[in-house]
Each structure stands twice: as C-alpha cells, then as structure tokens.
C-alpha positions as CSV (number, residue, x, y, z in Angstrom):
1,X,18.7,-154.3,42.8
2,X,16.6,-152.0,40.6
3,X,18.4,-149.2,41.5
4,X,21.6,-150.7,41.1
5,X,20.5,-151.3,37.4
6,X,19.2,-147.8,36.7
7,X,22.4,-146.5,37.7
8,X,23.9,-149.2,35.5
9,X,21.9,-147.9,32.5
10,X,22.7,-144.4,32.7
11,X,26.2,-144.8,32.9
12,X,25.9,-146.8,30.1
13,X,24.3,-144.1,28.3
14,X,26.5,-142.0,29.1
15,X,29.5,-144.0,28.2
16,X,28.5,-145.4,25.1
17,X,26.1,-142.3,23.6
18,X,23.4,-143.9,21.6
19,X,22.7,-147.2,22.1
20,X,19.9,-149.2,21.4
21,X,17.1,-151.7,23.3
22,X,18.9,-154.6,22.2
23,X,22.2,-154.0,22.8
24,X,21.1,-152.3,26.7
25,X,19.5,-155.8,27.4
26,X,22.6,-157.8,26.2
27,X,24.5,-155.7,28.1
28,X,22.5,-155.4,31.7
29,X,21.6,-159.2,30.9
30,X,18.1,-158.1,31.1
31,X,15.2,-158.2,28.7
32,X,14.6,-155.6,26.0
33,X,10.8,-154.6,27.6
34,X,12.6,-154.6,31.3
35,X,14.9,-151.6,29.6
36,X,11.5,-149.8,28.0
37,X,10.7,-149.6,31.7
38,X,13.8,-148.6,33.2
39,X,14.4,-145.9,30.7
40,X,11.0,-144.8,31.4
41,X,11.9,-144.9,35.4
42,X,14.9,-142.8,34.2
43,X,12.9,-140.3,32.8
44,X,10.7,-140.2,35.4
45,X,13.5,-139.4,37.6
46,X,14.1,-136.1,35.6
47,X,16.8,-137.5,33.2
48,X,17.3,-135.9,30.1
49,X,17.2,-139.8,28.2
50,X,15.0,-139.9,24.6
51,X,14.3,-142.1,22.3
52,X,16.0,-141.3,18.6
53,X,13.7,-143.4,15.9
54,X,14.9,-145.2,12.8
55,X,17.7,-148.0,11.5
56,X,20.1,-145.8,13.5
57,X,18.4,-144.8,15.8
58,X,18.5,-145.8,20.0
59,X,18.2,-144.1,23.6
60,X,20.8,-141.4,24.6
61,X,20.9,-138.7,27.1
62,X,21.0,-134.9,26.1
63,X,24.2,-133.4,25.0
64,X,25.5,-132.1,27.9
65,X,24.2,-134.1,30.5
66,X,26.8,-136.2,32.8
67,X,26.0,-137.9,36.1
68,X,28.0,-137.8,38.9
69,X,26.9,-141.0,40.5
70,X,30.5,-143.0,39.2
71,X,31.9,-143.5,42.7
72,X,33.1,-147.2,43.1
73,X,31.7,-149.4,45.9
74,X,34.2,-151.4,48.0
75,X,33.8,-154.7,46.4
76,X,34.2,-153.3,42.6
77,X,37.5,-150.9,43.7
78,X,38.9,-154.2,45.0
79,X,38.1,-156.2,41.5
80,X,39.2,-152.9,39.5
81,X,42.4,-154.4,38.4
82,X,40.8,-157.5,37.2
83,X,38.2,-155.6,34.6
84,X,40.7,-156.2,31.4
85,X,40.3,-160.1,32.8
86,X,36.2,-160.9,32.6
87,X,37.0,-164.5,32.5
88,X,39.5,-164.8,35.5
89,X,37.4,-162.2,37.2
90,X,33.9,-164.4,36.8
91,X,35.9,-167.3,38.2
92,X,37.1,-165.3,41.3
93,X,33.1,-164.7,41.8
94,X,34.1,-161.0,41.0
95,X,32.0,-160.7,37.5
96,X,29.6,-158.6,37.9
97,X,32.0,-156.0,40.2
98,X,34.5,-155.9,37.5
99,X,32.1,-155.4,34.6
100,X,30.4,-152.2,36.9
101,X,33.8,-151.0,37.8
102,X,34.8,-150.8,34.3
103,X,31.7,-149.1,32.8
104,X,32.0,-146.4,35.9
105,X,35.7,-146.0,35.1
106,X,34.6,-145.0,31.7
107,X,32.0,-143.0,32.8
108,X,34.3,-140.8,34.9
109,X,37.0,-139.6,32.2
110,X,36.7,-137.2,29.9
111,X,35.6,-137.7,26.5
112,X,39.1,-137.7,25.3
113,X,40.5,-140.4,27.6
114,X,37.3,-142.4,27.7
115,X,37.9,-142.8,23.2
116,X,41.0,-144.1,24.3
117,X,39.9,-146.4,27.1
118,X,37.1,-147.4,24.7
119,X,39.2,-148.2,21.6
120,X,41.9,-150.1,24.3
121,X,38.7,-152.6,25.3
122,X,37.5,-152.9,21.4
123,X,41.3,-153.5,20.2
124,X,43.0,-155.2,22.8
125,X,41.7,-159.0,24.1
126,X,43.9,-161.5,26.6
127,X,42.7,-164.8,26.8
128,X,44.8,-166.7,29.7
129,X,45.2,-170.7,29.2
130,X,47.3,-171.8,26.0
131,X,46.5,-173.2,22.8
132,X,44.6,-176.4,22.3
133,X,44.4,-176.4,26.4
134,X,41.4,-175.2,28.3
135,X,41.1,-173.5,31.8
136,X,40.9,-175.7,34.9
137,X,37.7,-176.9,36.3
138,X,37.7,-174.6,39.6
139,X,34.4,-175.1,41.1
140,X,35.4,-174.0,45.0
141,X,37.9,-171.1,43.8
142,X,35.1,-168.3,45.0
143,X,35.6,-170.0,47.9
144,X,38.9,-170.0,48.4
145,X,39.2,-166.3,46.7
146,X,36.6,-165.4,49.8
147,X,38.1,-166.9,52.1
148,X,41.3,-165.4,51.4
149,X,40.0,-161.6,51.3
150,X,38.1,-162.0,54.7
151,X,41.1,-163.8,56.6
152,X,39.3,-167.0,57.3
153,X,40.4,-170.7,57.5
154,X,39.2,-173.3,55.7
155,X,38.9,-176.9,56.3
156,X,39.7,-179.0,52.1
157,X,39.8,-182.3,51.1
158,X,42.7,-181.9,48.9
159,X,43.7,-185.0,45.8
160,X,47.5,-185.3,45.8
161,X,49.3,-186.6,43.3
162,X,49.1,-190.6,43.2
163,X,46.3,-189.9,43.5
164,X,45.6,-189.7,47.6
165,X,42.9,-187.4,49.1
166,X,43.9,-185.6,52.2
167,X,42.2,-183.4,54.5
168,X,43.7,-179.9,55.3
169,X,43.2,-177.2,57.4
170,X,44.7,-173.8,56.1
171,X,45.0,-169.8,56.3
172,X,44.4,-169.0,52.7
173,X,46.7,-166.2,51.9
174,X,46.4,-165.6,48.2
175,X,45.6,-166.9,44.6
176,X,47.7,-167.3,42.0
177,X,47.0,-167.2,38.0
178,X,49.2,-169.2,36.4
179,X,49.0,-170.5,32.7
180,X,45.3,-171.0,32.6
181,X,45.2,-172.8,36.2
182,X,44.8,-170.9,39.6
183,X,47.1,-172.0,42.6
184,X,46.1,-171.1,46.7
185,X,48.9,-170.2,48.7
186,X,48.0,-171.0,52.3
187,X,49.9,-172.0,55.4
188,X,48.9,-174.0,58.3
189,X,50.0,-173.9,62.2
190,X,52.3,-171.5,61.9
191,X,54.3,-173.6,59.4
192,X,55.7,-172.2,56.1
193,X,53.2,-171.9,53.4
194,X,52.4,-174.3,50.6
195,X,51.1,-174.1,47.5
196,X,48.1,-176.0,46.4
197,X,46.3,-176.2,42.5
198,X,42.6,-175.2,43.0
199,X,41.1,-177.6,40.8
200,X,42.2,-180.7,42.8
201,X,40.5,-179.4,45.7
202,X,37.7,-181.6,46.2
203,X,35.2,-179.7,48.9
204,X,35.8,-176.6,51.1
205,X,33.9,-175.8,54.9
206,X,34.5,-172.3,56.0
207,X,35.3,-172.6,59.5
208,X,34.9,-169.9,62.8
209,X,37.3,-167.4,63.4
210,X,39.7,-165.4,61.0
211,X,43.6,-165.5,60.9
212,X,46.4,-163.2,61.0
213,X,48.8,-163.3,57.6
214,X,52.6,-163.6,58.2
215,X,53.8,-159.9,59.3
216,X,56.1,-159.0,56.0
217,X,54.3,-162.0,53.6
218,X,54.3,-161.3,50.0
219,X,52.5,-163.0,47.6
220,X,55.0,-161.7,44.5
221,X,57.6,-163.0,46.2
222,X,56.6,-165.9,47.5
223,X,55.6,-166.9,44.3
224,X,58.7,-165.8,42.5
225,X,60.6,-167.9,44.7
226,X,58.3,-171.3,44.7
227,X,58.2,-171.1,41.1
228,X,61.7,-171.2,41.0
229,X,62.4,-174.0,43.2
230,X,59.8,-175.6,41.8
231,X,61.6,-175.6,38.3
232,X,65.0,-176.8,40.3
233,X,62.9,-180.0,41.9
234,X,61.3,-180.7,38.7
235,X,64.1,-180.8,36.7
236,X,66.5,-183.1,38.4
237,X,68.4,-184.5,35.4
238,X,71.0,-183.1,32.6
239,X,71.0,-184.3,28.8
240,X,73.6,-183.5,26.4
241,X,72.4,-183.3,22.8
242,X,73.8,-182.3,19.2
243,X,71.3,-179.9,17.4
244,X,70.8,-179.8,13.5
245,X,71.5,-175.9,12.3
246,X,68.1,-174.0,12.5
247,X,66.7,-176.3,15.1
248,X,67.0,-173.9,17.9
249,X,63.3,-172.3,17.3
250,X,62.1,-175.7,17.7
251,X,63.6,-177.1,20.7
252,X,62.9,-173.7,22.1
253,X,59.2,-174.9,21.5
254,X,59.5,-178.3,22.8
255,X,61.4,-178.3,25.9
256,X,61.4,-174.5,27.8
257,X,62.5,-171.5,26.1
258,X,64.5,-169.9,28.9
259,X,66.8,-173.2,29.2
260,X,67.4,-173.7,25.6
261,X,68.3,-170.0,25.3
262,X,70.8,-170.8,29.0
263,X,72.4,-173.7,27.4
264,X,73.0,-172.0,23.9
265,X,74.2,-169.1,25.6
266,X,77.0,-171.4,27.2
267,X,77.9,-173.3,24.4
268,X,80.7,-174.0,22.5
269,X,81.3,-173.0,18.7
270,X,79.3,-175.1,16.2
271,X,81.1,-177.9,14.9
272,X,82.4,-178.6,10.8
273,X,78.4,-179.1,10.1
274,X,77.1,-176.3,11.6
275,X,75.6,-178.8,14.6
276,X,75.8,-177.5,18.4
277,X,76.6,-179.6,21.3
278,X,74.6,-177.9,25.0
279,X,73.9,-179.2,28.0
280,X,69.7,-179.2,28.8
281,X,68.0,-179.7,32.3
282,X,65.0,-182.8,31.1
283,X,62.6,-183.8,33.8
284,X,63.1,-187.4,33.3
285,X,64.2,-190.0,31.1
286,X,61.2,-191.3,30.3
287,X,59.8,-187.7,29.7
288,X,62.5,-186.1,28.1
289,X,62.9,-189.2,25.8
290,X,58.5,-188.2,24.3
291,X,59.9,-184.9,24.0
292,X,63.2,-185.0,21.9
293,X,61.5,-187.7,19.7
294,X,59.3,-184.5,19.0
295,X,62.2,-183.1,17.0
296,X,63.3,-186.3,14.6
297,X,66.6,-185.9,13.0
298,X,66.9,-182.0,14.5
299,X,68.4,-183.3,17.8
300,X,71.1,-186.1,18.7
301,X,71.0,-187.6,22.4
302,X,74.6,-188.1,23.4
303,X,74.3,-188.8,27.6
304,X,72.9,-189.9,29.7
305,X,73.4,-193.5,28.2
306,X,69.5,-195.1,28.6
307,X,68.1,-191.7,27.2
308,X,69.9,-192.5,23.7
309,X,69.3,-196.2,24.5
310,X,65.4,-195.1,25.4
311,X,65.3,-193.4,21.8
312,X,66.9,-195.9,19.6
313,X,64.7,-198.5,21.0
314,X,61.6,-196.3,20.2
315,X,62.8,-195.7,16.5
316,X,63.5,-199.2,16.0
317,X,59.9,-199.9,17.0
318,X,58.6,-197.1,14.3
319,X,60.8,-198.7,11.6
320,X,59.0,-201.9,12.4
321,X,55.5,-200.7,12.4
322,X,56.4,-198.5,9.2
323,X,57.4,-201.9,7.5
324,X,61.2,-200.4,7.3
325,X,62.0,-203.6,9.9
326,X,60.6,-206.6,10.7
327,X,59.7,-207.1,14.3
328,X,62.6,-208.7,15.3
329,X,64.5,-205.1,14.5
330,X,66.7,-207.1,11.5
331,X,66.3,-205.7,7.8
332,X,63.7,-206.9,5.6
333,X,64.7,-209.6,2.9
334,X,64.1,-207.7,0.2
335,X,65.9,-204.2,1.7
C-alpha cells in the first residue's frame, strides 16, 4: 500500500512540478505529516525531491528527472476510458484505478502534450444526470459492474414496476449509463437478454461458476436497438396539435426534441396565422394531457377527442380556483 502511494507521489511530482504539502494530502487523501514522511522515504530512495521555502514555495523533483515507473496495472488500463468520468467511475467501484490511471497517463507524455492534457482536465467538466435531477441510488452496481467483468451469475431480488419484487437469476453482460441512471443488461437460460435499472435492484448473491456471453453479443448494439423499441412501446398514441408561431423551442423542450423536429419536418405550410398543424407520438392521455398544459396558449389539442376534452376540463378547473368561474364552471355574476 505504501509503495503504491510513493509511486503515486512522485508521479505527482512529476506531473504537476511544484506542489505543496497541502495540496499532496488532498490529493493522495492522506495527511499533510503522512506526505513529510513519504517525501522523506522518497528521498531516501535516491530521488532528486526538495523542498522550495516560502508563500510559493512546495516539493518538486530536480529539473530533469523523470521516472519511468508509469506502466498501468490491469485493473486501471481497464478503467482508462472512464478517467474524464470520476463520478461514474467511483460508482462502478473503479475510483481509485481511474484517478491513478489518469495521473500515470500524464506522467507518460511529453511536456508538450501533458500542458494540453492538463488544461483539457482544468477546462473541460461533464457532469452526467440532468438539471434539478440527481443520480440514482445504486448501492449493488459494484456488484453487478464485477460481476459482469469476471463472467459470473448472479442471483437479484429485482422491484418491477407495480411495484412487485421478483427473484432473478442472470449472466450479467454489461452496464449501461444512461441520463444519470445505470441499466444491467443480462440474459438468463439461454433466453434473449433483458434490460434491468440498477437502482431497483434490491440485493445481489454472487453465485459459483462463470458464464459464457452470446458469441457475436454487442453491448452498442443491443442497446441501440432496445432503446429504440423501447421509445416505440412507450409511445403508443398519436396527438394532433396546432402550435402558436415561435412555440417550436418550447415543445421541443417539453415533449422530445427528435419527435417535434420529425413531425415539423412533415408538416404542412403554416396556416393564415402563422400556426402549424403536426402529428406528435404522446405516451398517454393522461400524460400527454400534464405535458401540453405545460405550454398554455402555445399549443391547441385537436385529436384524439378525451385529450382536448382532458384539457378543457383541467382549465375550467384553473378558471375556478383563479376566481374566473365559479365551481359549477358557469360565469361569475358580476363577469
């Protein structure tokens, strides 16, 4: 362990120049007199590492020097591609990997390359799950991310939707990043495979044995092709709706960008008020009808029948709790 985190400390060193106590112990997640010994253990060792005194001042190596200990271990050439991802990459159990395999990237370029890389990391920041939404609650996904890399089943009490808890046995055969929330794609007895949301697994026992993935299985392309039937099951319904001039941003915004920009694509001209008539896939009435109240006067409902019918009855109940109607949906006496 110590070793590892001498190793550590010199390639930060030699990544980052000067650097001081402070910042090394932030970094190693270790405390500042913990890094007056390992620099001393450094130094020891016969590396050129001194101490530079003052308001600027910090430990750095000798001009020159450069280590050639920057060869990456198994685990953190597998979790390379997830180092510009900390946060996904801590949640896969792959934190600490990605973090080393990152600094020992840098390590290895040339100074002119490692500027770049290092300007990349200070300028550049992706953060994965939308506004005003946070990440799932994945406390098994190590799990599952394990037991996918090793090949081995695992018995899960999964919570469908209804709710209903059900108890699985599957062949893990890869995770999926989608939006903020992780997805396992696993098969089971040689059926096809399924796709299941990690957070609404409820426990997970690694069983005996490993498994053999599909000959030909690919996860890009399996995903590809659920997500797209998963858009065609979901939306099973059609509404037809007028939309104000300018409110195409909007509905773009409150239903899915790629089907407004479908149906206004097959559209007919605009009519004598500049309004547009398309054709939208909704996922229900119900749902569709808490959406397109979302836009107010932007967006007419003309079909299906109960969605218009759905929205006039919710903006006769607004009139009436605005005081624009009595209850009984008739004008006030003095309107």
């Amino acid at each position: 362990m110590r070793a590892s985190r001498l190793l550590s400390l010199l390639l930060l060193l030699q990544t980052r120049g000067r650097v001081t106590a402070p910042d090394i112990a932030r970094e190693l997640e270790i405390s500042v007199r913990t890094v007056y010994r390992d620099v001393e253990a450094l130094s020891a060792a016969g590396v050129p590492v001194y101490a530079e005194r003052g308001p600027a001042g910090g430990y750095r190596l000798l001009d020159g020097y450069r280590t050639r200990l920057n060869g990456l271990s198994p685990e953190e050439a597998a979790s390379l591609f997830l180092a510009a991802l900390p946060g996904p990459a801590a949640e896969l159990g792959r934190g600490e990997e990605a973090a080393a395999a990152g600094l020992k990237l840098l390590a290895a370029l040339p100074p002119e390359p490692r500027s770049q890389a290092t300007r990349m990391r200070e300028r550049f920041h992706l953060e994965v799950p939308g506004w005003y939404r946070g990440a799932d609650d994945v406390p098994h996904l190590s799990e599952v991310a394990e037991a996918v890399w090793e090949e081995r089943p695992l018995a899960i009490r999964y919570l469908r939707w209804g709710p209903r808890e059900v108890d699985r046995v599957v062949h893990p055969y890869g995770v999926v990043l989608k939006g903020g929330s992780w997805y396992m794609v696993a098969g089971a007895d040689g059926g096809d495979p399924r796709t299941y949301r990690v957070s609404r697994i409820q426990s997970t026992t690694r069983l005996p044995g490993t498994f053999t993935r599909p000959e030909g299985f690919d996860l890009v392309d399996y995903w590809r092709e659920w997500s797209q039937g998963f858009r065609e099951r979901m939306y099973t319904a059609k509404a037809t709706l007028r939309i104000a001039p300018g409110a195409g941003p909007l509905l773009r915004h409150t239903l899915s960008a790629e089907m407004v920009d479908a149906a206004l694509a097959e559209a007919g001209p605009p009519d004598g008020r500049g309004w547009v008539t398309i054709v939208v896939p909704v996922e229900s009435i119900r749902h569709a009808r808490w959406l397109l109240l979302r836009m107010g006067a932007q967006v007419e409902v003309l079909d299906p029948a109960d969605l218009r019918t759905g929205i006039e009855e919710e903006i006769r109940s607004l009139a009436a709790l605005y005081g624009l109607l009595p209850s009984d949906g008739e004008p006030p006496a003095d309107g």
